[in-house]
N, C-alpha and C positions, 0 to 999 in steps of 0.2 A: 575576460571570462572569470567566473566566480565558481569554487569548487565549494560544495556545500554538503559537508560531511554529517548524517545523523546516525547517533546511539541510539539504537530504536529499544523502546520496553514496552511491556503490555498498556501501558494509559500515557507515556509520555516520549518522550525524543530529545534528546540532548543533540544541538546543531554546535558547529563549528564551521568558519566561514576563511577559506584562505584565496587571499586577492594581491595580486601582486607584489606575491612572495612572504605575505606577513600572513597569519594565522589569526583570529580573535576570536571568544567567546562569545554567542548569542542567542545563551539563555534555551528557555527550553520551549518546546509547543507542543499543548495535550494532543493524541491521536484522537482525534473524534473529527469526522466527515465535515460538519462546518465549521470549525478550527483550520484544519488542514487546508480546504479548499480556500479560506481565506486568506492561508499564507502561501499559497499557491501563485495567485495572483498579484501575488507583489513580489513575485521572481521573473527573471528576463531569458529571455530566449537563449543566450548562448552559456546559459550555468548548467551545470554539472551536480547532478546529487548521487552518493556516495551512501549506501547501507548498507547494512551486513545481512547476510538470509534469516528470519526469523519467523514466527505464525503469520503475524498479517504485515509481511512485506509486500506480497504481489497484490493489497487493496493498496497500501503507498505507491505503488509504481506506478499502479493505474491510474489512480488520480493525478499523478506530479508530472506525468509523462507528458502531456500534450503541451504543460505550462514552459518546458526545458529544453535545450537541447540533447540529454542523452540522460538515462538514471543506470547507475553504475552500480550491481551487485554484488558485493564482498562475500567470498567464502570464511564463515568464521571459525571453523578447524585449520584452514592454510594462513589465516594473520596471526601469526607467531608471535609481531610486534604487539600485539593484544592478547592475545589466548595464554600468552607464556609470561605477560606483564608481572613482575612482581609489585608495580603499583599501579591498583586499577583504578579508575573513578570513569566518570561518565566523560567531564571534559577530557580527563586524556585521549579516551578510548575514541572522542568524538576527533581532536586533534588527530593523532594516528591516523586515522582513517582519511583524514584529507592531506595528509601527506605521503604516505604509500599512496594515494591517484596520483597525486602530481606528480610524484616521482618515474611512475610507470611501473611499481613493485606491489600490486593489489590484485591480490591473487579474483578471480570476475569467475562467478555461476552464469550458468543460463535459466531463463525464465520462460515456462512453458507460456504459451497463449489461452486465452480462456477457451478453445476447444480442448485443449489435452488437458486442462484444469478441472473442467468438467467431467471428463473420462475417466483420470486418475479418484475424483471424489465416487463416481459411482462404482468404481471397481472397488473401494477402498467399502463403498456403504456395503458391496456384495458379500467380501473378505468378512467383518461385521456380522453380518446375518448370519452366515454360515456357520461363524463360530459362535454365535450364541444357539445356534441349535446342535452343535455335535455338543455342547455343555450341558443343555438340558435331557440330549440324550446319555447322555454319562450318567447322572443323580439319577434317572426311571434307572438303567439299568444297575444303579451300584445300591437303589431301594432293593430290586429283586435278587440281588447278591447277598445281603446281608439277612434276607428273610430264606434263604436255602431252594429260591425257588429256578428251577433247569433253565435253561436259556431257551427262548422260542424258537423252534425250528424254520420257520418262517420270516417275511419281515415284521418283524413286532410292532414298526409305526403303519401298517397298512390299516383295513378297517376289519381285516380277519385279527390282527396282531393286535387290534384294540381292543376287540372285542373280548381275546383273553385275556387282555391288560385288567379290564376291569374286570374278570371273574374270579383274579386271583385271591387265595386268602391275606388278606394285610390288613394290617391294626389302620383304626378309623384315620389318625392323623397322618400315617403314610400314605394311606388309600386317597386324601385329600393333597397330595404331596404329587403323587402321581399322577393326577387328572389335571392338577392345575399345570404342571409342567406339558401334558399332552396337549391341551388347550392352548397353552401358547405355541407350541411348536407348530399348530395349525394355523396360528395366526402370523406366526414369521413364515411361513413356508408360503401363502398366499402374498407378502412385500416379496419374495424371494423370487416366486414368479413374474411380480411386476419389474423386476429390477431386469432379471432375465430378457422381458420381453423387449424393456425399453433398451438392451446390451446389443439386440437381437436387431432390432432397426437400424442402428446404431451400422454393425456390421454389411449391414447391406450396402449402407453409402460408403464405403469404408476399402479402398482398391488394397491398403495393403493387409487387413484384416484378411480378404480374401486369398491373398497370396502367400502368409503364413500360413491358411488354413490349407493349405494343397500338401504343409509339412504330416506324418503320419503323426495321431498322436495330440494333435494341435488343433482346442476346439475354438469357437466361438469366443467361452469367455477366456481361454489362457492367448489368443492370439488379439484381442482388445486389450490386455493385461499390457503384452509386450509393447505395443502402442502405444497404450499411455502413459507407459514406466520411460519407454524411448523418446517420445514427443517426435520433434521434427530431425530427423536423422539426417538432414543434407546440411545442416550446419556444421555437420565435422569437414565435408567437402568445402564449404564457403571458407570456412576459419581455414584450409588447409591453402585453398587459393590465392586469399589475400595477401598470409604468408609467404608465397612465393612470389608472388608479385612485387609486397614489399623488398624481398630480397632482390629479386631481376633490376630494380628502380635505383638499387644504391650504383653512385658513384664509380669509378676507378679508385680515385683516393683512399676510398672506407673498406678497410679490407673486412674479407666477409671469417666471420673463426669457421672452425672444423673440428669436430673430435678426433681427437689423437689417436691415431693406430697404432694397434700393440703390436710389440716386436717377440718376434717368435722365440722361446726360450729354448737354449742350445740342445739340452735331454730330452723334452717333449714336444709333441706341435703345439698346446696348448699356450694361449697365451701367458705369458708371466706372472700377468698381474690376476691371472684367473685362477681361482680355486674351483675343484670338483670334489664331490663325498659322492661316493656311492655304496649306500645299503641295504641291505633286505629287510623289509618290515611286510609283514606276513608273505600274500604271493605274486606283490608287485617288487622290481625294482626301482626303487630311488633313485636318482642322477640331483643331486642340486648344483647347478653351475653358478657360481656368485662370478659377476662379470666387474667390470671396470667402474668406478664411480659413477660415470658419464652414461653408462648404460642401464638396462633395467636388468632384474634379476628373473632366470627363468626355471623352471621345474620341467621335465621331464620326466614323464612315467612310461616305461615299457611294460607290456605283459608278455610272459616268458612261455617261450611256444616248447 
C-alpha cells in the first residue's frame, strides 16, 4: 500500500509518496480535470491519498475516489506539525502530511456528499441575496437621511412606498442613485423567490426538514439551513460504534487506558485538581469550572430567581 500525500494550491499540488517506510519526492501535478484524471489512472487500488481541506478539495476527492482505496481529509488548523512549522515549503508540508497518516496522528474532516453540497451552496446563494438587498436598502434609506427627509410610515419598498420614493424632492444624481438601487432590488427579489421556491421543494422531499419545522420558530428556510450546515448526522453514531467495537475486539493482553479519577480534596468536595470562579457580570451568575486536563471545560450560567 502506497500513502500518497498532496499540498494542494489553487493550480498545482505538491505529492509525496511513502512506501514501505521510506518517503520520496514526486514533483508536482497541475490541478486541472485532464491533468488529474490522467494521473488518476496510474494509481492502484489499495493507495491512500492524504489532503488538507482547502476550495476545491471535494472536486479532488471526487475525481481520485473511485481510482483509490480510501482519500483521507486532513484538518489543516489541527496539523500543528504544519500550521505551527517554523520551516515551511511545499515538500515538507507534502512529507508531513503522509507521515501523520501513516502514523495514525492526522487529525480527518468529514466530506459532505454532493446532496448537502448542493444545499449548503444554495442556502449560501440565499444568505448572498439577502444581503445584497438589506445593503441596497441601507444607501435608499441613508440618500433620504441625508436630504432631511422623515422616514415613510409605510413600507417604503411596496409600490405605495415607491411611488413616494420617486415624488420625493432629490438633486438629479441622487434621484438616479435611488431608482437604480430600487431597480435592482426588484431584480434580486424575483432570484430571491426563485431560490425560495426551489428551498421550498427541496423541503418537501426532506423528512427531517419537516421535523425541525414542528420546532416553534423554525421555518422552511432556517430548518434547510440546519441540514445543510449538519449534513448526515448518523455519522457521529457510526464513528461512535466503531469505536466501541474497536475497543470490545482488543485482547486480554492490551490493556485498555481510563481517565484518572480525581480524588476528593480533604476541605471541599470539589475535586483538587478543579478550580471554580464565580462572579456577577450584570444579572447573570457566572460559575466557570476549569476541569482536569483530560476533560473538557464547562460554563454554567444561572439566572437568579
Amino acid at each position: 500500500m502506497r500513502i500518497i500525500a498532496l499540498d494542494v494550491h489553487r493550480s498545482f499540488a505538491q505529492m509525496a509518496i511513502l512506501e514501505k517506510g521510506k518517503i520520496r519526492d514526486a514533483g508536482r501535478i497541475d490541478l486541472e480535470h485532464g491533468r488529474l484524471l490522467q494521473f488518476a489512472t496510474k494509481l492502484k487500488p489499495d493507495d491512500e491519498i492524504v489532503i488538507e481541506a482547502t476550495g476545491n478539495t471535494s472536486a479532488i476527492v471526487r475525481l481520485l475516489s473511485p481510482f483509490v482505496g480510501r482519500v483521507v481529509i486532513a484538518n489543516p488548523i489541527l496539523v500543528r506539525a504544519i500550521a505551527w512549522a517554523k520551516v515551511k515549503t511545499d515538500k515538507i508540508d507534502a512529507a508531513v502530511l503522509a507521515k501523520l497518516h501513516a502514523s495514525g496522528f492526522l487529525p480527518e474532516v468529514w466530506m459532505p456528499d454532493e446532496e448537502t453540497e448542493t444545499r449548503r451552496r444554495v442556502v449560501a446563494e440565499r444568505t448572498q441575496l439577502v444581503c445584497q438587498m438589506t445593503r441596497l436598502k441601507n444607501r435608499i434609506h441613508s440618500v433620504l437621511h441625508a436630504n432631511l427627509i422623515p422616514p415613510y410610515k409605510g413600507t417604503l419598498f411596496s409600490k405605495r412606498g415607491r411611488a413616494w420614493l420617486e415624488a420625493q424632492p432629490l438633486a438629479e444624481d441622487q434621484r438616479r442613485v435611488v431608482l437604480r438601487h430600487a431597480g435592482e432590488l426588484d431584480r434580486l427579489g424575483g432570484e430571491l423567490a426563485q431560490v425560495d421556491k426551489s428551498l421550498a421543494k427541496t423541503a418537501l422531499q426532506e423528512p427531517r426538514v419537516k421535523r425541525l419545522m414542528t420546532i416553534t420558530g423554525v421555518d422552511v428556510t432556517v430548518a434547510l439551513s440546519i441540514v445543510a450546515a449538519v449534513g448526515d448526522i448518523e455519522r457521529s453514531h457510526r464513528r461512535k460504534s466503531s469505536s466501541a467495537t474497536s475497543d470490545s475486539t482488543r485482547g486480554s493482553g492490551s490493556p485498555v487506558t481510563s481517565r484518572p479519577t480525581m480524588a476528593a480534596s480533604p476541605n471541599k468536595a470539589e475535586p483538587t485538581r478543579d478550580r471554580c470562579w464565580s462572579r456577577r457580570r450584570g444579572s447573570f451568575p457566572v460559575c466557570l469550572v476549569r476541569c482536569a486536563p483530560s476533560s473538557c471545560a464547562s460554563v454554567a450560567l444561572g439566572r437568579p430567581t
